[in-house]
Short mmCIF file of the C-alpha atoms (twelve columns), coordinates in Angstrom:
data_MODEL
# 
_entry.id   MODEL 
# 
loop_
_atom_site.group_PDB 
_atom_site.id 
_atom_site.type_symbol 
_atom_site.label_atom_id 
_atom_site.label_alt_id 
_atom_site.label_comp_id 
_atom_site.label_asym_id 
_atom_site.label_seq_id 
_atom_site.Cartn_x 
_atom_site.Cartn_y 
_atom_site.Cartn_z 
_atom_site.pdbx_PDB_model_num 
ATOM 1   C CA . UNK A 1   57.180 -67.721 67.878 1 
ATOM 2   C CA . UNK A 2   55.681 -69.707 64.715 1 
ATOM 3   C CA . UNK A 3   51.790 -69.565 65.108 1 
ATOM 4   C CA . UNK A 4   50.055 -72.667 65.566 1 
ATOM 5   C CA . UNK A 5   46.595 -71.254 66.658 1 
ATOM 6   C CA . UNK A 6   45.270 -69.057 63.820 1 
ATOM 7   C CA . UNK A 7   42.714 -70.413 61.725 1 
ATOM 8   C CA . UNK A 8   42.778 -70.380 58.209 1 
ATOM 9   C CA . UNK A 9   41.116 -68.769 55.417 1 
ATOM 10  C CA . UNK A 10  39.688 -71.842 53.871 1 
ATOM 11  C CA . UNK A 11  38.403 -73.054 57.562 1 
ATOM 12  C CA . UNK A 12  36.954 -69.191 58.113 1 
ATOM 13  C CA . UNK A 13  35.035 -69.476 55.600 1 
ATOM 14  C CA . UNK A 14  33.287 -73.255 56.049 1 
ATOM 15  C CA . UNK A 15  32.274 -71.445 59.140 1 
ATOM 16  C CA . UNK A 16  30.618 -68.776 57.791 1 
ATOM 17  C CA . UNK A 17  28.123 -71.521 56.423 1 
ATOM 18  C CA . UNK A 18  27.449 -73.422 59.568 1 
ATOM 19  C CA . UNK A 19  24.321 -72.045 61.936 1 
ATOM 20  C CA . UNK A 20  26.139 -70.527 65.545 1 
ATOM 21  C CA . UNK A 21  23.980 -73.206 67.534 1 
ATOM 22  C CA . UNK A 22  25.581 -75.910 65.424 1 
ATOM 23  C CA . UNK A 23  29.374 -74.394 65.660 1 
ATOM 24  C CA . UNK A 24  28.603 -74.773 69.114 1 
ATOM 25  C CA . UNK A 25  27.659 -78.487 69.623 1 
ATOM 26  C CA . UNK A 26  30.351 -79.077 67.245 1 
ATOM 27  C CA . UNK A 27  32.881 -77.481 70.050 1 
ATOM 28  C CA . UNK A 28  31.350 -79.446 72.593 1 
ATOM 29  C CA . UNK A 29  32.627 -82.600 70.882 1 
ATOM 30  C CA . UNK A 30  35.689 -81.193 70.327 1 
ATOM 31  C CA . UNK A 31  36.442 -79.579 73.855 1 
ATOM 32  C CA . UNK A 32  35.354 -83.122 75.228 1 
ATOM 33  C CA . UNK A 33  38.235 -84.936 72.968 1 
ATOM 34  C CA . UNK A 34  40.878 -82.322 74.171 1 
ATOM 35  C CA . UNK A 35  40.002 -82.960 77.683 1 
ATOM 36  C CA . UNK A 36  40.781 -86.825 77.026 1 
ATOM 37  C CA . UNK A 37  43.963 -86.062 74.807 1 
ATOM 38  C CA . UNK A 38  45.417 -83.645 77.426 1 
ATOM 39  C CA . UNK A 39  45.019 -85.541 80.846 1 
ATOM 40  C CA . UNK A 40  47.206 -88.162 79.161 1 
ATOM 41  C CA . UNK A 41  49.675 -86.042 77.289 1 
ATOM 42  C CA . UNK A 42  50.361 -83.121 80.155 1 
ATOM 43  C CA . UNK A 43  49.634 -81.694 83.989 1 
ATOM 44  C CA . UNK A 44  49.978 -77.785 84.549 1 
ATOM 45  C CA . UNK A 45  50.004 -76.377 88.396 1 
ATOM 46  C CA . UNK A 46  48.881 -73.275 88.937 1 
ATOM 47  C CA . UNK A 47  52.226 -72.664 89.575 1 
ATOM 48  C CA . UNK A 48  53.048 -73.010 85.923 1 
ATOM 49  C CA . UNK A 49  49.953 -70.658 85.029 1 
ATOM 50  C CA . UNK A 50  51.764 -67.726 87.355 1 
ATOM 51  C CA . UNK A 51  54.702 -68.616 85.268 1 
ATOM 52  C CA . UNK A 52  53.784 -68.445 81.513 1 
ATOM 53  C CA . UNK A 53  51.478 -65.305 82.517 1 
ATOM 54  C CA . UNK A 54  54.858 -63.533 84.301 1 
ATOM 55  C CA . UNK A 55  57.047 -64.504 81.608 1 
ATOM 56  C CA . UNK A 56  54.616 -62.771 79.268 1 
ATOM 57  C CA . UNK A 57  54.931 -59.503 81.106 1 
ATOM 58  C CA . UNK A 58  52.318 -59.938 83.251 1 
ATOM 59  C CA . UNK A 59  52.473 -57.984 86.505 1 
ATOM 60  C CA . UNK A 60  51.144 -56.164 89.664 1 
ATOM 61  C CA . UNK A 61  48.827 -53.365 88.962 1 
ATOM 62  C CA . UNK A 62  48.029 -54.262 85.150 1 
ATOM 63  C CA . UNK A 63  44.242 -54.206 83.717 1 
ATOM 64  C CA . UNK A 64  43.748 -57.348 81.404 1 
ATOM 65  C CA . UNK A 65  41.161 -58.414 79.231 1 
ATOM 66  C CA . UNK A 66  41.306 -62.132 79.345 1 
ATOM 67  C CA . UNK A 67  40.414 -64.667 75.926 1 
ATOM 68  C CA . UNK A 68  40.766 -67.948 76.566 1 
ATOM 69  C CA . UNK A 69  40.570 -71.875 75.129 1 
ATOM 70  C CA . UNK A 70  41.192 -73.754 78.518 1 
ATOM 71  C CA . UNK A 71  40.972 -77.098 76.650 1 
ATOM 72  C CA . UNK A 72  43.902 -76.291 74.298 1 
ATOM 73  C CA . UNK A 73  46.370 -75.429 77.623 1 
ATOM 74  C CA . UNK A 74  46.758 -78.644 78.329 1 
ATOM 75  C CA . UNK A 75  45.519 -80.837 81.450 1 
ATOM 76  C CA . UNK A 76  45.694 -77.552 84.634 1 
ATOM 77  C CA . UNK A 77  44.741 -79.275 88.234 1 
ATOM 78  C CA . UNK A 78  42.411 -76.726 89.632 1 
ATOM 79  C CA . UNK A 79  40.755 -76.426 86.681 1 
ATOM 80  C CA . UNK A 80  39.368 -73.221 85.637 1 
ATOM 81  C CA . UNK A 81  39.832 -71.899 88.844 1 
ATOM 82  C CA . UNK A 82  43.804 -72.054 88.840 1 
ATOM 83  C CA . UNK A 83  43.830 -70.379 85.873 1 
ATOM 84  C CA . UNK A 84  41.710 -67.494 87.404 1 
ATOM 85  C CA . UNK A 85  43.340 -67.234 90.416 1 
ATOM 86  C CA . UNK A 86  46.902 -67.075 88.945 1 
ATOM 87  C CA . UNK A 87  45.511 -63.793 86.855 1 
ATOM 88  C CA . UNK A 88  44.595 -62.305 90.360 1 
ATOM 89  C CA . UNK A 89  47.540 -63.084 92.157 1 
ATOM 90  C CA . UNK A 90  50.002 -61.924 89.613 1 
ATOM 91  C CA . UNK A 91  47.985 -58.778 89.422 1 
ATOM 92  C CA . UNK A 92  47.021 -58.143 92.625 1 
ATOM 93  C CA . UNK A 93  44.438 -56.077 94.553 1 
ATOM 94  C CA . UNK A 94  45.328 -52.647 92.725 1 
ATOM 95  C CA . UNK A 95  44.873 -54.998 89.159 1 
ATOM 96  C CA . UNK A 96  41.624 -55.468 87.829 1 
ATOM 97  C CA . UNK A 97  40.755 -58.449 85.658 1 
ATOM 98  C CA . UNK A 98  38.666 -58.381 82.676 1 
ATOM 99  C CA . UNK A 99  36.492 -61.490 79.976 1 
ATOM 100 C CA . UNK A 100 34.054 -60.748 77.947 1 
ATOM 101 C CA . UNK A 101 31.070 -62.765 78.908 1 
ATOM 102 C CA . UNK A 102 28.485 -62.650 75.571 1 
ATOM 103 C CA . UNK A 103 25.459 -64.453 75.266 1 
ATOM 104 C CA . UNK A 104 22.810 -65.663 73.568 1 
ATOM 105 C CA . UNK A 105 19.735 -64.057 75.706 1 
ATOM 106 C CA . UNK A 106 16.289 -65.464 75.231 1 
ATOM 107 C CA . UNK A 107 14.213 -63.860 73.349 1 
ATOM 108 C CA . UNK A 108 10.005 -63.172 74.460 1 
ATOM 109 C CA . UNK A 109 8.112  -63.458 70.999 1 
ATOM 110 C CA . UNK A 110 5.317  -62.271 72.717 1 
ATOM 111 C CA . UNK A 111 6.674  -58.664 73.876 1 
ATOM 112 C CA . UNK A 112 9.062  -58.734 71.056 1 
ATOM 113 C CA . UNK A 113 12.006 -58.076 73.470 1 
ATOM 114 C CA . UNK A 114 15.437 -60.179 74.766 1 
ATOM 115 C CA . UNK A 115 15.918 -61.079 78.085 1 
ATOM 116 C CA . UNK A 116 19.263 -60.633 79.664 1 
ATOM 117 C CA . UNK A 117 19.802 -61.631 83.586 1 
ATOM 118 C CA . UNK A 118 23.454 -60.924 84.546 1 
ATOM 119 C CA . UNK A 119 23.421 -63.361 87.273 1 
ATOM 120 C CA . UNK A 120 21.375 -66.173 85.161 1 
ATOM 121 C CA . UNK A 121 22.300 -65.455 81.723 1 
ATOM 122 C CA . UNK A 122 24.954 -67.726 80.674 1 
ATOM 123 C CA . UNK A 123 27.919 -66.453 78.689 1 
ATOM 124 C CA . UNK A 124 29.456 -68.539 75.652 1 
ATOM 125 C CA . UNK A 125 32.733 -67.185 75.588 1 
ATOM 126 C CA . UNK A 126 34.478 -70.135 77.207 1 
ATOM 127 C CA . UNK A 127 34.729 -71.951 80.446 1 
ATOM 128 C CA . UNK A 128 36.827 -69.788 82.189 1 
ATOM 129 C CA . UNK A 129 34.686 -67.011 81.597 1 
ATOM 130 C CA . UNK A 130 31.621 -68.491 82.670 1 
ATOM 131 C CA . UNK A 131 33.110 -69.423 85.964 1 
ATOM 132 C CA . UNK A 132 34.586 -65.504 86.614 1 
ATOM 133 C CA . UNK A 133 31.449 -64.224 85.790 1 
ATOM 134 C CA . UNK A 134 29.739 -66.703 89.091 1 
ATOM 135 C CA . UNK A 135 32.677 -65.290 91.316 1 
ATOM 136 C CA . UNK A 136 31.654 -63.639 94.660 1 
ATOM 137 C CA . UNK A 137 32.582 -59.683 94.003 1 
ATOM 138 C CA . UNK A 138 32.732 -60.409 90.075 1 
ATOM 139 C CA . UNK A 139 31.176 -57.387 88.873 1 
ATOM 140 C CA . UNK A 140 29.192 -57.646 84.904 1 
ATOM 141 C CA . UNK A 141 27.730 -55.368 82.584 1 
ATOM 142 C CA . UNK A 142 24.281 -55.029 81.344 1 
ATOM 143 C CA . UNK A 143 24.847 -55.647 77.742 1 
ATOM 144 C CA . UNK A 144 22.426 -58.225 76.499 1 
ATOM 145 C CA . UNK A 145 24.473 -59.880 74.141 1 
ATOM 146 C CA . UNK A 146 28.140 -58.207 74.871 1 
ATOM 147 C CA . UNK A 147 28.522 -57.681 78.503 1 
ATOM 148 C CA . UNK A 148 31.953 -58.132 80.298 1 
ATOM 149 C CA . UNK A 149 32.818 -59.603 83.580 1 
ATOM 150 C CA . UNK A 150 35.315 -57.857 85.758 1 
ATOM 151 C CA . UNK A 151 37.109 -58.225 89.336 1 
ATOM 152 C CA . UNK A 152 39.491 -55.853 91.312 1 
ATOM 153 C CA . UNK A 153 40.095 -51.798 91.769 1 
ATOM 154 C CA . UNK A 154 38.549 -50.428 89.066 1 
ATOM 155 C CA . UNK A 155 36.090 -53.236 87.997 1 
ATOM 156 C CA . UNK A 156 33.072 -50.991 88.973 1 
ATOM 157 C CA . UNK A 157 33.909 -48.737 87.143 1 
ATOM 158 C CA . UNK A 158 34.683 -50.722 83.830 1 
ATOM 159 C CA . UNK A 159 30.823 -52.407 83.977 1 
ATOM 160 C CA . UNK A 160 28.833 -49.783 84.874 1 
ATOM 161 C CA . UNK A 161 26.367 -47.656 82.217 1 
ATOM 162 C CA . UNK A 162 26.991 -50.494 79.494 1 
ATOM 163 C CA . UNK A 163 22.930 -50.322 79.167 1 
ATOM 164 C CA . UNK A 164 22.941 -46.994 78.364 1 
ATOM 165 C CA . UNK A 165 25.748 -46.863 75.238 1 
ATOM 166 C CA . UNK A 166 24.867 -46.668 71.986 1 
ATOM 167 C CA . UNK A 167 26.143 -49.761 70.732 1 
ATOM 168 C CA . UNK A 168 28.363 -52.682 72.688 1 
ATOM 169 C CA . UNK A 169 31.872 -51.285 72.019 1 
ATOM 170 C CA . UNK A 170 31.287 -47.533 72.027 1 
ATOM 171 C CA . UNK A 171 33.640 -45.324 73.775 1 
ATOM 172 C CA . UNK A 172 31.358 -45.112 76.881 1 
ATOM 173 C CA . UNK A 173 31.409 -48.830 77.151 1 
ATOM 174 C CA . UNK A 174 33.660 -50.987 79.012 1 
ATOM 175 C CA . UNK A 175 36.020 -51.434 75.706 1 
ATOM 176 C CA . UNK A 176 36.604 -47.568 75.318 1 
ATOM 177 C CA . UNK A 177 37.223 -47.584 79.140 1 
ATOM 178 C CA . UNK A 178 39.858 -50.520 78.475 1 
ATOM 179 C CA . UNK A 179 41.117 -47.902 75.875 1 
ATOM 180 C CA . UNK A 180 41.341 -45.071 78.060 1 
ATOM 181 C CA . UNK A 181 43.329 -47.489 80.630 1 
ATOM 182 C CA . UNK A 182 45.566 -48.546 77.545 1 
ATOM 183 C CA . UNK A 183 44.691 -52.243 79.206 1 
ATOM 184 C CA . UNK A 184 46.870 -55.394 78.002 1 
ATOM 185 C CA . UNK A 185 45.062 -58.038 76.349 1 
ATOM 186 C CA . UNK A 186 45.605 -61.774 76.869 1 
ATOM 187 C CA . UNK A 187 44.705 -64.374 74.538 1 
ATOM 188 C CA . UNK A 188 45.272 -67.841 75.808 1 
ATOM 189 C CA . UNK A 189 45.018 -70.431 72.918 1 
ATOM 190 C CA . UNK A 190 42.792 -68.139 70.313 1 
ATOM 191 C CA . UNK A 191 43.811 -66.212 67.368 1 
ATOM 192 C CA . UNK A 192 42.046 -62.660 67.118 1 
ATOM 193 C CA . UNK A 193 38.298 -64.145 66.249 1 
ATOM 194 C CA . UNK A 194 37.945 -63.985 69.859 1 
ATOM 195 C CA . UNK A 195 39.660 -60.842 70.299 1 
ATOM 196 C CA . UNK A 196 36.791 -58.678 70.863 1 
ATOM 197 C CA . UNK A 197 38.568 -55.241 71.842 1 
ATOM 198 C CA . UNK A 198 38.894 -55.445 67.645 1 
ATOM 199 C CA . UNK A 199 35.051 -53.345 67.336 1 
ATOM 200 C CA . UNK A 200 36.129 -51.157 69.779 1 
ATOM 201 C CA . UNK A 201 37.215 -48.763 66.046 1 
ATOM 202 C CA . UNK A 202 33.724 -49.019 64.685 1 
ATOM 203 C CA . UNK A 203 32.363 -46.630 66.904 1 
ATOM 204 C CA . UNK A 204 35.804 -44.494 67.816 1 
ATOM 205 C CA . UNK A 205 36.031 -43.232 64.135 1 
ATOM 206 C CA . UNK A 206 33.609 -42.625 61.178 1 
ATOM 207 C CA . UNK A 207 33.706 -46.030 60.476 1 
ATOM 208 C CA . UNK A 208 33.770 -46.431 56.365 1 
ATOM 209 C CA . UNK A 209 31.301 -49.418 56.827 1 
ATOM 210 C CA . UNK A 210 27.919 -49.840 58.484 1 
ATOM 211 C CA . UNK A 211 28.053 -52.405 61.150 1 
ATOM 212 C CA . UNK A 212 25.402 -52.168 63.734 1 
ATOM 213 C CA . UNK A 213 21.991 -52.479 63.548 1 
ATOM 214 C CA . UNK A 214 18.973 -50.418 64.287 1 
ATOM 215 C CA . UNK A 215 17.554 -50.482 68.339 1 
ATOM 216 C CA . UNK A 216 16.216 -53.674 69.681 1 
ATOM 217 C CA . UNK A 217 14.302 -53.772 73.155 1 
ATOM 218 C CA . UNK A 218 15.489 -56.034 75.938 1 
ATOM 219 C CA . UNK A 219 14.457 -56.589 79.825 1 
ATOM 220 C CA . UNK A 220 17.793 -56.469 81.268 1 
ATOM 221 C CA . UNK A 221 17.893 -57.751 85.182 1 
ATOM 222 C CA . UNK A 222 21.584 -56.613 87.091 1 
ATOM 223 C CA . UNK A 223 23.045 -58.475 90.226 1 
ATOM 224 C CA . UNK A 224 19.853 -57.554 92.594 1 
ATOM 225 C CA . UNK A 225 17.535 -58.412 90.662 1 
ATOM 226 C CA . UNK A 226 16.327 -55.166 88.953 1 
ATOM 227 C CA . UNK A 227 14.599 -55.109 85.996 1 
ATOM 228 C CA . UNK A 228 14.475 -52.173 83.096 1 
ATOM 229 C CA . UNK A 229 13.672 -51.679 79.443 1 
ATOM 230 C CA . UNK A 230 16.860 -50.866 77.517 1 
ATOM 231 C CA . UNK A 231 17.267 -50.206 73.856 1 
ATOM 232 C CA . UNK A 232 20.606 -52.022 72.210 1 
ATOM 233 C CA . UNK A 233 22.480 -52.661 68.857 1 
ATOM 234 C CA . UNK A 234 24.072 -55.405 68.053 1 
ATOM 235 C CA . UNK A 235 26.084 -55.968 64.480 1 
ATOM 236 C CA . UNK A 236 24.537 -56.847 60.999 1 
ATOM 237 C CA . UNK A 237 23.808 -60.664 60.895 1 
ATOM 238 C CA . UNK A 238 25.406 -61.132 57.700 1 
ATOM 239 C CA . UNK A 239 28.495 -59.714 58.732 1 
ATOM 240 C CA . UNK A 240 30.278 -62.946 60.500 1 
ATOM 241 C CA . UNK A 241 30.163 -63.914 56.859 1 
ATOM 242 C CA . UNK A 242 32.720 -62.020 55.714 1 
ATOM 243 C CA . UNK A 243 34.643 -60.937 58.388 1 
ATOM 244 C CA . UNK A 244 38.304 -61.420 58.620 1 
ATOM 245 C CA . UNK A 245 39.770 -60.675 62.354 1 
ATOM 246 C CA . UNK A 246 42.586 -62.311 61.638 1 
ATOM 247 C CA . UNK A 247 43.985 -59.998 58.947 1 
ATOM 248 C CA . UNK A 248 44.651 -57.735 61.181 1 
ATOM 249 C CA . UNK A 249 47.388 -60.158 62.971 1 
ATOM 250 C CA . UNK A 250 50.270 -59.698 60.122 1 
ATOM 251 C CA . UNK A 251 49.483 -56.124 60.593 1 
ATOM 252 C CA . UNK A 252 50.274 -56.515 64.608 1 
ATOM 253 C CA . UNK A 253 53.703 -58.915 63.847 1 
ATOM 254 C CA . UNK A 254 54.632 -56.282 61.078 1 
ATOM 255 C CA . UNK A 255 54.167 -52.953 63.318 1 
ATOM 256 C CA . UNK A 256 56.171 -55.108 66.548 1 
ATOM 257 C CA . UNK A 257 52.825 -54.622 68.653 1 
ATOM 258 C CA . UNK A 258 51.988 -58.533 69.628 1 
ATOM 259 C CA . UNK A 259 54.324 -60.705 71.171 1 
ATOM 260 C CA . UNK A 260 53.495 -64.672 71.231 1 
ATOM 261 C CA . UNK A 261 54.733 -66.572 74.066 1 
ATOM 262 C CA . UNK A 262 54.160 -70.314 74.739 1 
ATOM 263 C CA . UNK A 263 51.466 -71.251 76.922 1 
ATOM 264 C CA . UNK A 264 51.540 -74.645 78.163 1 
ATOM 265 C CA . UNK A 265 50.399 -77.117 74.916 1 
ATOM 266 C CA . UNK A 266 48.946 -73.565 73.456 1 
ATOM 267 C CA . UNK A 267 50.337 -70.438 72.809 1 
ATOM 268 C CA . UNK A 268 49.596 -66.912 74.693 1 
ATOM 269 C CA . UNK A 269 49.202 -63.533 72.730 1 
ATOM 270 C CA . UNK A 270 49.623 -60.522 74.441 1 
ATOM 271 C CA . UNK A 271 49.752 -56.790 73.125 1 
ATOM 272 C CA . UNK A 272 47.352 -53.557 74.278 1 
ATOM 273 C CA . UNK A 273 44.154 -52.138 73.505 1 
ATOM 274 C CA . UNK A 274 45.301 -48.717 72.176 1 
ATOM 275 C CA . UNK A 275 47.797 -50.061 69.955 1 
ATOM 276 C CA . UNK A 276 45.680 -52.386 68.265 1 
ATOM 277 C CA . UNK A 277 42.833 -49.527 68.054 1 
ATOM 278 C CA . UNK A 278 45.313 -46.995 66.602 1 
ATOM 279 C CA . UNK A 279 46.541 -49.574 64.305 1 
ATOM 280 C CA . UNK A 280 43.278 -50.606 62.907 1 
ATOM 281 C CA . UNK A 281 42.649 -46.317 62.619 1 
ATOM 282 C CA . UNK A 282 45.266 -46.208 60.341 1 
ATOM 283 C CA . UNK A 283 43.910 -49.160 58.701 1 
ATOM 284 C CA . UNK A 284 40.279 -48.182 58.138 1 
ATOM 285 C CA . UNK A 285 40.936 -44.538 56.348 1 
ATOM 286 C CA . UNK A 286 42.840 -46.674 53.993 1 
ATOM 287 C CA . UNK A 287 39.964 -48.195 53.468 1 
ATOM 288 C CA . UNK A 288 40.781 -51.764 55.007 1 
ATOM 289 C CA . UNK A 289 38.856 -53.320 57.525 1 
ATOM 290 C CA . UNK A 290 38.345 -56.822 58.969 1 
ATOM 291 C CA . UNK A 291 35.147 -56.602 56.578 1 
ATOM 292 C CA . UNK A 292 36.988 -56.238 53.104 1 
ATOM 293 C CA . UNK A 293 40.462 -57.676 53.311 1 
# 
């Protein structure tokens, strides 16, 4: 299936010079004008979610990290919680469903530390997202700006201890754990900038490139309200600059490891998280990363 969701080089790069809080409002503008466009052009049922999610090879059992656009579906009645539930259904109680729920946490100027609430602390990864993460028995990790959001058998599991790893995507983490469960990974209407199982390399291998900073402090309060000092990392500020995640898509079509599937007025890409970590492996002791392509 012909592409119609990866962005482009020249828009990648206009990007790069625009401040986050601005992209942001920007997208607000833009998710309201979808919103108008899509009641009037389409209607999805839930039933049509369950659908497009078991034509893609969805099924009972699986572990899937979820990216998502809901605006660029189309119109779905039910909202963001139709989309949700058809993920649950189709997987069912021995699945376990996965998002990635960063944030911006605020930051105390006086005690030089970020503060991270995983009940409070909103996540910006998209509207479906945001709602999983408020779900009764939604489980989500301490990671002040990288935490995940997860639901079913081995959710648990997946969050727990995300304080304590040495950087967001390290092999301890939730991401190496969706390695060692060779989870599939859905991505509903983005390309692979929102593909965040891509870092998930930078700390398996000697990475040839330095990515993460040096330890920040943040107050970090889980589900019950308890409160503890953690030490993080986070990656080099300069580095959205330059960073190409989409390179790494030709690479995907070329090796046979991504399928695209259509996805109401979107599109829906599915492969797994050890074939895209192996891939990018192979990739980075030849020297190419999604930082130098």
């Amino acid at each position: 299936m012909q592409s119609t969701v990866r962005e482009s080089n020249i828009k990648r790069k206009l990007k790069a010079l625009i401040p986050f809080q601005i992209q942001k409002l920007l997208y607000e503008s833009i998710k309201k004008f979808r919103l108008a466009k899509n009641i009037a052009k389409s209607r999805y049922t839930k039933a049509d979610i369950k659908k497009f999610l078991l034509d893609a090879g969805l099924g009972k059992g699986d572990v899937v990290i979820v990216h998502s656009s809901l605006g660029r579906i189309g119109y779905v009645e039910g909202g963001v919680d139709a989309v949700t539930d058809s993920f649950l259904e189709v997987i069912g109680k021995e699945g376990t469903l996965v998002m990635p729920t960063h944030s911006n946490p605020k930051y105390d100027e006086k005690k030089k530390r970020y503060i991270f609430d995983a009940k409070k602390t909103p996540a910006y990864t998209g509207a479906i997202p945001e709602n999983f993460r408020k779900m009764k028995g939604v489980k989500r990790s301490l990671s002040p700006m990288h935490s995940v959001a997860a639901y079913g058998k081995k959710a648990e599991w997946i969050v727990e201890g995300h304080e304590n790893c040495g950087n967001p995507y390290a092999m301890n983490s939730p991401y190496g754990k969706l390695y060692r469960l060779n989870a599939k990974i859905f991505q509903i209407g983005v390309d692979q900038l929102a593909n965040s199982c891509i870092h998930i390399v930078e700390d398996k291998i000697k990475f040839p490139i330095k990515v993460f900073t040096g330890e920040m402090k943040a107050l970090v309060i889980d589900e019950k309200g308890r409160a503890k000092i953690i030490k993080f990392r986070r990656h080099l500020e300069h580095l959205h600059k330059i960073r190409n995640n989409n390179m790494i898509e030709k690479h995907l079509l070329k090796e046979n490891l991504i399928k695209i599937h259509p996805f109401g007025n979107t599109e829906l890409r599915v492969h797994k998280v050890r074939d895209l970590v192996h891939l990018m492996e192979k990739l980075a002791k030849k020297g190419v990363t999604i930082y130098n392509s």
